[in-house]
N, C-alpha and C positions, 0 to 999 in steps of 0.2 A: 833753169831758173829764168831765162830772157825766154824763152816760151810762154813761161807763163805771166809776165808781164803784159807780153803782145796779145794774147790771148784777153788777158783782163782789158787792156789797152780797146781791146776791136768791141768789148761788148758795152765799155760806158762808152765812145764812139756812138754804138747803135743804137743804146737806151737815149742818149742827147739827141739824134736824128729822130729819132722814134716821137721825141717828147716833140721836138720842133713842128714834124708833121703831120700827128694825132694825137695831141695832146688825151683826149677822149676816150679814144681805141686804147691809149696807155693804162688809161685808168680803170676801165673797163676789164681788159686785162688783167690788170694785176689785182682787181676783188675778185676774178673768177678765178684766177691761182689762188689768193687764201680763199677763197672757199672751201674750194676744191682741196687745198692743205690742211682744211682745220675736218671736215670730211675724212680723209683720209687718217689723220691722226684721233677722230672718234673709230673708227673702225678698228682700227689698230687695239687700243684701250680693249674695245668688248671683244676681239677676238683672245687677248692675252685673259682679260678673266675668264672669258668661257674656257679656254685652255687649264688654267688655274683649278676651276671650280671641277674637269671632271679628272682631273691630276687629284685632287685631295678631296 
């Protein structure tokens, strides 16, 4: 349990250094993750109904 504290502890730590010294690069960032998320979860969708459709 205190692992995972410190763990959580070290990454808002580096997301707050991160913001302090590219504010930009953070933001930049984090729309090419959901992109890249929202990507990832269309594919997901067409691969489950292609699965779907030659299932049935």
């Amino acid at each position: 349990m205190d692992a995972k504290k410190g763990v959580l502890a070290v990454v808002v730590l580096f997301i707050g250094f991160y913001m302090f010294k590219d504010p930009s690069g953070l933001a930049e960032l984090a729309s090419a993750g959901a992109g890249e998320g929202w990507g990832l979860t269309t594919q997901l969708f067409e691969a489950t109904i292609r699965f779907l459709n030659e299932l049935f």
